[in-house]
C-alpha positions as CSV (number, residue, x, y, z in Angstrom):
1,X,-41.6,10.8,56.1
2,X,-41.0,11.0,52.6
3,X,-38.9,8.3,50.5
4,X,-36.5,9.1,47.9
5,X,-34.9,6.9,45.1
6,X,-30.9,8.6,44.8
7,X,-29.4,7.3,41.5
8,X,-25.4,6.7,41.7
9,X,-22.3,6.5,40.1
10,X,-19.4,4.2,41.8
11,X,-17.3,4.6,38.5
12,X,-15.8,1.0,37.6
13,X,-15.3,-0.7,40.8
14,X,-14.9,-4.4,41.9
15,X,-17.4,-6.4,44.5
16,X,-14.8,-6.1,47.1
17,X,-15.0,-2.4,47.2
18,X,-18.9,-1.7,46.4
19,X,-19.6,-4.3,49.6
20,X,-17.6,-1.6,51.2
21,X,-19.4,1.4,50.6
22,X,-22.1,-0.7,51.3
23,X,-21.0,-1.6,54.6
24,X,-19.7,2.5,55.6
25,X,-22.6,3.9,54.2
26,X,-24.8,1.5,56.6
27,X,-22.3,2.4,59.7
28,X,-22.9,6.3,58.6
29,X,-26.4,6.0,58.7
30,X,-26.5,4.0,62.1
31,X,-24.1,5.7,64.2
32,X,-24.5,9.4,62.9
33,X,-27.6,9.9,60.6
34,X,-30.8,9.4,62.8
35,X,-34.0,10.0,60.9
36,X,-32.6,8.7,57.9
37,X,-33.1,4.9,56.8
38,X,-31.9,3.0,53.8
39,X,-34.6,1.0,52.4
40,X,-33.1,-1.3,49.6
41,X,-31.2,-0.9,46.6
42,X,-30.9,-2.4,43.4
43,X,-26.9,-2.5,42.0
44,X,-26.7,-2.2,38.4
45,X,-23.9,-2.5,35.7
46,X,-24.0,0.5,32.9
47,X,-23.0,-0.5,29.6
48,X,-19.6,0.6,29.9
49,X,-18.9,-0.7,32.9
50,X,-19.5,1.7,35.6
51,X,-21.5,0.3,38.6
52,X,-24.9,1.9,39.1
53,X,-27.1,2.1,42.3
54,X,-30.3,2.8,42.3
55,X,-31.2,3.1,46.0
56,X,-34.3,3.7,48.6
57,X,-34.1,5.8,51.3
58,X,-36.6,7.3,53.7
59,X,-35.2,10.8,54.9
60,X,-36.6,14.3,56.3
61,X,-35.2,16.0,53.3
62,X,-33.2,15.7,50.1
63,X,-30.4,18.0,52.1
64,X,-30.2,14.6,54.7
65,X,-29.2,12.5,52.0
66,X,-26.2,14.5,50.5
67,X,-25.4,14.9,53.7
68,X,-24.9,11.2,53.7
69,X,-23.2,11.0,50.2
70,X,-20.3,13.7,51.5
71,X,-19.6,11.7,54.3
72,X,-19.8,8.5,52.1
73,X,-17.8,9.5,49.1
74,X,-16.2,7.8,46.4
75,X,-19.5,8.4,43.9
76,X,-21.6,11.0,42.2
77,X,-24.6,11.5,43.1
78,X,-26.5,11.6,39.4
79,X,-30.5,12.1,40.1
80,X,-32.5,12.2,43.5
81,X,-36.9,11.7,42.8
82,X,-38.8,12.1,45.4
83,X,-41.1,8.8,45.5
84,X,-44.6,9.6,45.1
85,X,-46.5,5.8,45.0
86,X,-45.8,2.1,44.4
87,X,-47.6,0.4,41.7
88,X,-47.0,-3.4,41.2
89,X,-49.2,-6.4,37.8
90,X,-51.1,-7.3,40.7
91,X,-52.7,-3.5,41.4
92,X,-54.0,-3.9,37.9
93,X,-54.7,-7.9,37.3
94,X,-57.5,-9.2,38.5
């Protein structure tokens, strides 16, 4: 099944509320969303503030995963790349 790296936009936000999407969009994806699986995801702050995710997900299809975001809401969804290999130093140090 393919994997997918979603790139998002929570606007400015505190921790209270992002550990509340958090917590929704893993209650979305458990009790309504089967086939699709959120893999990790790396919470960044922009330069002016807004709070970034860039997020791992293993879904059917790209349409799966705005299902999800409607059903989520409160952020854009910016940039969706299919994932096409993992490279890490120690493929290429010997």
């Amino acid at each position: 099944m393919p994997r997918y790296l979603i790139e998002r936009n929570f606007g400015r936000i505190d921790d209270e509320k992002m550990r509340g999407y958090s917590v929704e969009s893993a209650r979305i994806l458990k009790d309504d969303m089967t086939g699709v699986a959120w893999v990790h995801s790396h919470v960044a702050i922009a330069p002016d503030g807004t709070i970034r995710t860039f997020c791992v997900y293993v879904a059917p299809d790209v349409d799966h995963l705005h299902e999800h975001a409607d059903r989520l809401g409160g952020h854009e969804i910016e940039a969706i790349y299919e994932i096409g290999g993992d490279v890490a130093p120690s493929d290429f140090i010997a």
